[in-house]
TORBA-858452 format. One line per 3 residues: their letters; for each residue x, y, z of C-alpha. Coordinates in Angstrom, 2 decimals. Layout:
N
a = X/Y/Z  ... .
# end
This chain:
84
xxx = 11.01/-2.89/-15.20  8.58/-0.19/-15.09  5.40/-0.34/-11.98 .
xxx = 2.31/-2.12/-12.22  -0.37/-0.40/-10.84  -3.14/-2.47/-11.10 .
xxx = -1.15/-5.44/-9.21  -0.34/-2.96/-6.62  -4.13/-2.04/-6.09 .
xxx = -5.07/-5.76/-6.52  -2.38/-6.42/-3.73  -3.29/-3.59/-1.56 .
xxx = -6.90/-4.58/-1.11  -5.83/-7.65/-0.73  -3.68/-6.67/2.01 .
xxx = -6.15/-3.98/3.61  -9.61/-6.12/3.03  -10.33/-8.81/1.22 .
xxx = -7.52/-11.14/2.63  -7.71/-13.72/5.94  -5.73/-12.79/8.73 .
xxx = -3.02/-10.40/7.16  -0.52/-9.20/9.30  0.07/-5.75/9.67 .
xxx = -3.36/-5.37/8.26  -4.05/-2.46/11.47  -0.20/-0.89/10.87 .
xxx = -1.27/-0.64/7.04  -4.44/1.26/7.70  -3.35/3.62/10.46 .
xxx = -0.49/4.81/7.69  -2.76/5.48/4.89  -4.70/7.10/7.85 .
xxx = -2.51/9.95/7.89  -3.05/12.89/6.35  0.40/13.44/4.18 .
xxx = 1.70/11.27/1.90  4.83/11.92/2.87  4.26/8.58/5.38 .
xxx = 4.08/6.19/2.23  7.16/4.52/3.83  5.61/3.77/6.82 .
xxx = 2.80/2.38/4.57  5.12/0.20/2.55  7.01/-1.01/5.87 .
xxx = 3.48/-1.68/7.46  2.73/-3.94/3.77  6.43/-5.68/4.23 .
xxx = 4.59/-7.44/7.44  2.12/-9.33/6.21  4.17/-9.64/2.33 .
xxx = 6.33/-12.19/1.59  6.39/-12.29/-2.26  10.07/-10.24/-3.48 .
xxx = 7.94/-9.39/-6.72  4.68/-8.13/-4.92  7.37/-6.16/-2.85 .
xxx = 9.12/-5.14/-5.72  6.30/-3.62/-7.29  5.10/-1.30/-4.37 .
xxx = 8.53/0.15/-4.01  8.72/0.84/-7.93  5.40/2.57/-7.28 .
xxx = 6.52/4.67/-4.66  9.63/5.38/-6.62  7.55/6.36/-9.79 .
xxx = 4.59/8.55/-7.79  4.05/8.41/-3.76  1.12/10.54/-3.65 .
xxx = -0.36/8.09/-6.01  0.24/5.03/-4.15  -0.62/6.52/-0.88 .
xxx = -4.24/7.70/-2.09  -4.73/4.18/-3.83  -4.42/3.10/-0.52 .
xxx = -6.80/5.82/1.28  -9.24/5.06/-1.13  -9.24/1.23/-0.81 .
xxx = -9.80/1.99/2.88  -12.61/4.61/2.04  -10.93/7.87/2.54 .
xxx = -10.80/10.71/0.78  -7.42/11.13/-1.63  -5.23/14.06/-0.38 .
# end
């Protein structure tokens, strides 16, 4: 099963804005806050929190898998920073 991207973006705003009380909403940010996107996993542990879903889970980590840098400036962008 290959990655979907746009349910990853859908669930990362989700997860970073749009959603009601999310845990690990603050751990989420200050990951995608750092400046390498070598700290994707802490990003994807920081999502895990607040996540419960095995597919929405599922998904991220085939993202990662398939292209970190591009998951971890999805997220820097959904939080209004600057891709690396």
């Amino acid at each position: 099963m290959s990655a979907n991207w746009k349910l990853v973006k859908d669930d990362l705003d989700w997860s970073l804005n749009t959603g009601e009380d999310v845990k690990g909403r603050a751990e989420l940010k200050e990951a995608f806050n750092k400046d390498d996107a070598k700290y994707v996993g802490s990003a994807i542990e920081a999502y895990k929190i607040g996540q419960r879903d095995n597919h929405k889970l599922s998904n991220i980590s085939r993202c990662a898998q398939e292209d970190d840098k591009r998951l971890y400036n999805m997220g820097r962008k959904l939080i209004g920073l600057k891709a690396l």
